[in-house]
C-alpha positions in Angstrom: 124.3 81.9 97.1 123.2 84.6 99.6 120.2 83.9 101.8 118.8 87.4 101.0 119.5 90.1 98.4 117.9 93.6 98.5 117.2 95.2 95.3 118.2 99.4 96.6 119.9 100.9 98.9 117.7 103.6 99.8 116.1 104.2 103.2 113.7 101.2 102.3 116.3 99.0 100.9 118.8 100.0 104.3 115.2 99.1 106.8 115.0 96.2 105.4 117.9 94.9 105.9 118.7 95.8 109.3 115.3 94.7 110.5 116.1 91.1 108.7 120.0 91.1 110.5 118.4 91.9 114.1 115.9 89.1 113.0 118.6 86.6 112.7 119.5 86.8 108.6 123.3 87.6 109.0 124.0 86.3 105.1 122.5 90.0 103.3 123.7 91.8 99.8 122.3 95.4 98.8 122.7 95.9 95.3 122.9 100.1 94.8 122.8 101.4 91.3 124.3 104.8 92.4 127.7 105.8 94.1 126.2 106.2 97.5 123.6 104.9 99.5 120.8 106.8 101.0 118.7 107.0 97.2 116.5 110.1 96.2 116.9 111.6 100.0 120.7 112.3 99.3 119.7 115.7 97.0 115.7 116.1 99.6 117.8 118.8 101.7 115.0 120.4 103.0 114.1 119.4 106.6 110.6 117.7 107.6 112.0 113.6 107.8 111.6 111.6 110.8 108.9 113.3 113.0 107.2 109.9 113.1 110.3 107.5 112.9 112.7 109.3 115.4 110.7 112.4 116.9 112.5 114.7 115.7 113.0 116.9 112.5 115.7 115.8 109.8 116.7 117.1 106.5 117.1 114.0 103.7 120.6 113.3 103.8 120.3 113.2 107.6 117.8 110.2 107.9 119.6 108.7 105.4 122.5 108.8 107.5 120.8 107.2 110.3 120.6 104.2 108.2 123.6 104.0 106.8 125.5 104.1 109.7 123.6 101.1 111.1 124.1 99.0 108.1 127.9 99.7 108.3 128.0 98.8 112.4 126.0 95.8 111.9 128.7 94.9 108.6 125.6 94.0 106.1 127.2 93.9 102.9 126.3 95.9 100.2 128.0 97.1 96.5 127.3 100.4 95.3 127.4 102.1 91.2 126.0 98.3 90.1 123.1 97.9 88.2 120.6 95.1 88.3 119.5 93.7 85.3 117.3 91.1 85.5 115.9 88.7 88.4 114.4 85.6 87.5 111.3 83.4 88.8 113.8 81.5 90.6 115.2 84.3 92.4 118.5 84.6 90.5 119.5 88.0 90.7 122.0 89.0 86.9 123.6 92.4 88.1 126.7 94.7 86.7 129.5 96.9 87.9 132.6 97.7 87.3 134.7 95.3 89.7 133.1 92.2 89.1 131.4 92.9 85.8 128.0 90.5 84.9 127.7 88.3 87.7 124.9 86.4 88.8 123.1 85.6 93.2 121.4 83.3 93.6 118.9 84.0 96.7 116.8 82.5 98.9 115.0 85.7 99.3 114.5 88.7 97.5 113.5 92.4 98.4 112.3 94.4 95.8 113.3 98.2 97.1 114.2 99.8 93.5 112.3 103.3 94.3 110.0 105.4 92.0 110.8 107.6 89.0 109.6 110.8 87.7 107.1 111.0 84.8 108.5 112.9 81.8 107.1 115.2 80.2 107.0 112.6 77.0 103.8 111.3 78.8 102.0 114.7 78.9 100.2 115.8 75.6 101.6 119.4 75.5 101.9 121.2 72.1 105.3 123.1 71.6 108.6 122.1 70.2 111.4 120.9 72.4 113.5 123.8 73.9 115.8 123.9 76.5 114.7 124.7 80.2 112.2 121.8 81.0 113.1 120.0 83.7 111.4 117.4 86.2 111.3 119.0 89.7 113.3 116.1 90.8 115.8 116.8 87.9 116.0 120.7 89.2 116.1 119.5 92.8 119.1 117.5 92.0 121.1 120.7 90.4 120.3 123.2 92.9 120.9 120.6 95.6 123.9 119.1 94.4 125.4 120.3 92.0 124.8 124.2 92.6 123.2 125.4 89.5 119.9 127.1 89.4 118.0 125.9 86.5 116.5 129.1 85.5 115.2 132.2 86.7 111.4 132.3 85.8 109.5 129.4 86.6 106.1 127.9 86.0 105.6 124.6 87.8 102.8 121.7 86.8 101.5 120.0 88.9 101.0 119.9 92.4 102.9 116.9 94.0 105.1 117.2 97.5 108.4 117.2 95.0 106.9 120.7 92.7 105.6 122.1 96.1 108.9 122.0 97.6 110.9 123.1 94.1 108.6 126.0 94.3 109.6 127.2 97.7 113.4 125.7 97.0 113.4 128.0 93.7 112.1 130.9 95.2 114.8 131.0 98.2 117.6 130.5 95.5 116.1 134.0 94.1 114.2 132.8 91.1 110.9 134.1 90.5 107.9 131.3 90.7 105.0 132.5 88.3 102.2 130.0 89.2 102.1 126.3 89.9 99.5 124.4 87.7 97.3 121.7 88.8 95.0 119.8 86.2 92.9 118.2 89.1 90.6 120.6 91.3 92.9 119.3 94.5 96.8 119.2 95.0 98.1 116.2 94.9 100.7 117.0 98.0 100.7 117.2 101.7 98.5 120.3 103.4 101.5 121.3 104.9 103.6 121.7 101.9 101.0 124.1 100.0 101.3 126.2 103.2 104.7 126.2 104.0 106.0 126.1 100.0 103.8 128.1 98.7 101.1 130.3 100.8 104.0 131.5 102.8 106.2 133.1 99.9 102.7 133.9 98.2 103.4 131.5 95.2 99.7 130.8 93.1 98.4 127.6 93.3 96.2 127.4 90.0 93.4 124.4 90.4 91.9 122.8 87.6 94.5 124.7 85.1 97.2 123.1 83.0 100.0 124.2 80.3 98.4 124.3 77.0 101.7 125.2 74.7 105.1 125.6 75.3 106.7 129.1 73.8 110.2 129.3 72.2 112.5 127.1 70.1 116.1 127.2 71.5 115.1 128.1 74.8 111.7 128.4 76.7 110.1 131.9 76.4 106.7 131.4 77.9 103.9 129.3 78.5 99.7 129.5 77.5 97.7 128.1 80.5 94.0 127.7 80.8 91.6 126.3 83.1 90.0 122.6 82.3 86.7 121.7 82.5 85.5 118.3 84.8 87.0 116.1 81.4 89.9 117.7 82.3 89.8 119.6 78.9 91.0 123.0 78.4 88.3 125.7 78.1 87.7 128.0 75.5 88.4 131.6 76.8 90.4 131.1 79.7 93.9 131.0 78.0 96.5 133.1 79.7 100.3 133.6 78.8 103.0 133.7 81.7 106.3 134.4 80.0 109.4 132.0 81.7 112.2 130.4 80.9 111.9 127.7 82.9 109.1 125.2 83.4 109.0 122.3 85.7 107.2 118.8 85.9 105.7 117.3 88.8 103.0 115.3 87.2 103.5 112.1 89.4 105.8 109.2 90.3 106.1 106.0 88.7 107.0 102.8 90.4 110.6 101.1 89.0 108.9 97.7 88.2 110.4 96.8 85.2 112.6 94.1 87.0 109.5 93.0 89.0 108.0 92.5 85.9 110.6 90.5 84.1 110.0 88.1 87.0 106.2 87.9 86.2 105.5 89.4 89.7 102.1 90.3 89.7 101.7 94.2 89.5 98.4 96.6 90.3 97.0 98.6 87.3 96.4 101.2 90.0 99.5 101.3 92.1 102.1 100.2 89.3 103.7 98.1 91.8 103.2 94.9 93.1 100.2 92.9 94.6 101.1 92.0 98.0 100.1 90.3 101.4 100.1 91.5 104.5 103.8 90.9 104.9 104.7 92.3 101.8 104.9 89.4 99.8 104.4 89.7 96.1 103.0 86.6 94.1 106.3 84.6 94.1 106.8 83.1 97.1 110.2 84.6 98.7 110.2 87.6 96.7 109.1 91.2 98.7 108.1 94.4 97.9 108.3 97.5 99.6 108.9 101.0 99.5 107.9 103.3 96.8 108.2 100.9 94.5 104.9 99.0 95.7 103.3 102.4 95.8 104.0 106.0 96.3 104.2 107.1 99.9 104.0 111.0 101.4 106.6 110.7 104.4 109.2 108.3 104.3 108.8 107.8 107.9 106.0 105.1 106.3 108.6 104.0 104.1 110.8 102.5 107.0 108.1 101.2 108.3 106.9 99.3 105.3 110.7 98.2 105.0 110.3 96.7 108.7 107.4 94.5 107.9 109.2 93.3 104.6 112.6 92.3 106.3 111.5 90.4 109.1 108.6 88.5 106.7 112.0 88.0 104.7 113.4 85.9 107.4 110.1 84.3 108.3 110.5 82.9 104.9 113.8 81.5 104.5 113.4 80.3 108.0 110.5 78.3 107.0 108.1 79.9 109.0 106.0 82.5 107.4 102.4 82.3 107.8 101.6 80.7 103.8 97.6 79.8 105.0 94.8 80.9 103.1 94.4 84.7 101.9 91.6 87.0 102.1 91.6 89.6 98.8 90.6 93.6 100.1 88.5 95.2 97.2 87.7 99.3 97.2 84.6 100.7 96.1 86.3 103.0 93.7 86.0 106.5 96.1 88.8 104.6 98.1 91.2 104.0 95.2 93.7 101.0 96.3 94.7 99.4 99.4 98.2 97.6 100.6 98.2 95.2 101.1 95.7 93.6 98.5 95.3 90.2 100.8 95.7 89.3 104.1 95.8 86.0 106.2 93.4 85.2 109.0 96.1 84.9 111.9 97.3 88.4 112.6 96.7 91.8 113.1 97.3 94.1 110.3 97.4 97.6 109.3 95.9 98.1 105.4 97.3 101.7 103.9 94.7 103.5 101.2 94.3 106.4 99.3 91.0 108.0 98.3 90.4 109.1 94.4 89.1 112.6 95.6 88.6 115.5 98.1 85.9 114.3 100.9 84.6 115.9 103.8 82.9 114.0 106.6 82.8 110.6 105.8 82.4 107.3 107.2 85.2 104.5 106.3 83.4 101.0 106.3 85.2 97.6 105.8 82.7 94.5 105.3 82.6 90.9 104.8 80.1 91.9 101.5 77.3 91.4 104.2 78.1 92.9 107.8 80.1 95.9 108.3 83.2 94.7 110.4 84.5 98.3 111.6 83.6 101.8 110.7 85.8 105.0 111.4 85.3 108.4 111.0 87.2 111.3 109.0 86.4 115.1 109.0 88.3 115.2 105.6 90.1 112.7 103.2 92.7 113.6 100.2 94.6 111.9 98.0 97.4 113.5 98.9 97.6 111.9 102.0 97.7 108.2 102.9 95.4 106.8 105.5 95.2 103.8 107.4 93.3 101.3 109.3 94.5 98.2 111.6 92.3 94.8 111.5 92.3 93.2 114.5 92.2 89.6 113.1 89.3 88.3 115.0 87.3 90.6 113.4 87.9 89.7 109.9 88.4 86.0 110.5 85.6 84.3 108.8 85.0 86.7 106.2 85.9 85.5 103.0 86.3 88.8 101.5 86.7 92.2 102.6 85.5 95.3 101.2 86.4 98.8 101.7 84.1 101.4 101.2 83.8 105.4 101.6 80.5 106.8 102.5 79.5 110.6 102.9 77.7 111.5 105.7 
């Protein structure tokens, strides 16, 4: 028996537990599938990490650091290169390694901090046959990072996401050439200040509304045909154009690690992929929490910490027997704004809801109602998806609404 298990030891994994031990939780086990803790930012070298968290700039392995070395002061257990395999409604966690073999926690609480994956090119409809030098940018990242091989020398990258963005600018100083990155939607999916710093500044093409038709070559990549795509997001007829490479790399979006989640019959989002939450990050079984990229994909991981916080302490609330369990209110979008986290709240705090928008808008008005009376307005010059945005409810605004409804208007 362990009063609380943490599912990952990456940085959200690592935040939540030390925010649960300086809560008063002492009795905490990270399960860490890989040999190390610290999780994708172990291979992100590049700098840009902890402007909001520590005000200052870090490179991956750096703000992973941070956290580690707090979770080995504080002595929070934790057991590395084992893999979880199931958790159970009841909170019994079945996990592997190679010391202890299957063995089986049981937990009063449980954080869910498993991480994203890539999506593989087996998800994209691309004609071609199946030659070497396709990657995912994360996969690339990984081998130039750690283990010192560049992947190829002629590179076309789709999609547009922070991971491509950076692979394009990480390729590029390594001394490959990057030929165009492809994006099937008229807008990047990654932050503003990626497309300037990874690609305007080593003049690397960013090709809206285009996307790779056919893969060239049978033993090893030889080219690609792009064309532009229509608002169906179908190629059009004409606009073909052949870049030859040898190298082509995915960055067509993250997907949350749920599987375990939903073994457990947590209840997941159809838009996120990850869990439905409250305000303290509180899936659908009581005791069991969510946070991270694995509820949904963040852009700094700054944000990620920060989620992890709220988690960990709502952790201890929990097995302590004193987290808030009255009645929720559900958020619903209007569709313009895409999802919000958490998807309920209580009536008895203040709390800060995360969205994203579905598209590109300029001067717009942010609205959250009751269904009848608009409860607080704010104003943006510009919204992306690329980039998350947030408002705080103070809870005496929202206290006798029933509902709450988020909407995007265009002024």
């Amino acid at each position: 028996m362990k009063d609380l298990v943490i599912i990952g030891g990456g940085p959200a994994g690592m935040s939540a537990a030390i925010a649960a031990y300086e809560n008063g939780i002492k009795d905490i086990l990270i399960l860490e599938r890989d040999e190390h803790l610290g999780g994708i930012l172990q291979q992100c070298i590049h700098n840009g990490f902890g402007l909001h968290k520590f005000g200052e700039e870090l490179t991956g392995p750096e703000y992973a650091w941070r956290y580690e070395e707090k979770v080995r002061a504080l002595g929070i257990e934790f057991k590395l290169n084992t893999m979880v395999l199931d958790v159970s409604e009841n909170k019994v966690v079945t996990a592997t390694n190679t010391q202890d073999g299957i063995f089986q926690i049981e937990a009063k609480a449980i954080i869910l901090a498993m991480g994203c994956r890539e999506r593989a090119k087996g998800a994209l409809n691309i004609a071609g046959s199946r030659p070497a030098g396709i990657y995912s940018a994360g996969t690339a990242q990984k081998f130039v990072n750690m283990k010192g091989y560049l992947p190829g020398k002629n590179i076309v990258i789709l999609g547009s996401g922070d991971i491509g963005l950076i692979m394009a600018r990480r390729m590029t100083l390594e001394g490959a050439k990057v030929h165009a990155v492809c994006e099937l939607m008229p807008y990047s999916g990654g932050l503003a200040r990626n497309i300037e710093q990874c690609l305007n500044d080593f003049g690397i093409p960013l090709k809206l509304s285009h996307t790779i038709i056919q893969i060239h070559g049978k033993e090893r990549v030889e080219g690609v045909t792009i064309a532009k795509v229509d608002e169906r997001r179908k190629p059009v007829a004409g606009t073909e154009e052949y870049i030859p490479c040898d190298t082509i790399l995915f960055s067509v979006g993250l997907v949350p690690e749920n599987e375990l989640s939903r073994n457990a019959n947590v209840a997941l989002s159809p838009i996120t992929n990850g869990a439905v939450v409250d305000q303290d990050r509180q899936t659908s079984i009581e005791g069991v929490f969510s946070c991270g990229n694995v509820l949904h994909v963040h852009d700094l991981v700054d944000y990620v910490s920060e989620e992890a916080e709220i988690a960990g302490k709502a952790a201890v609330e929990y097995i302590n027997g004193t987290k808030d369990e009255s009645v929720l209110i559900p958020i619903k979008t209007d569709g313009k704004i895409r999802y919000t986290v958490p998807q309920r709240i209580t009536k008895k705090k203040d709390v800060a809801v995360y969205f994203r928008v579905s598209n590109i808008y300029k001067n717009v008005m942010i609205k959250v109602s009751d269904g009848e009376n608009t409860l607080l307005s704010k104003k943006k010059i510009k919204v992306a998806p690329g980039e998350m945005e947030s408002i705080t409810l103070k809870k005496e605004i929202y206290e006798n609404a029933k509902e709450l409804y988020f909407s995007l208007e265009e002024m």
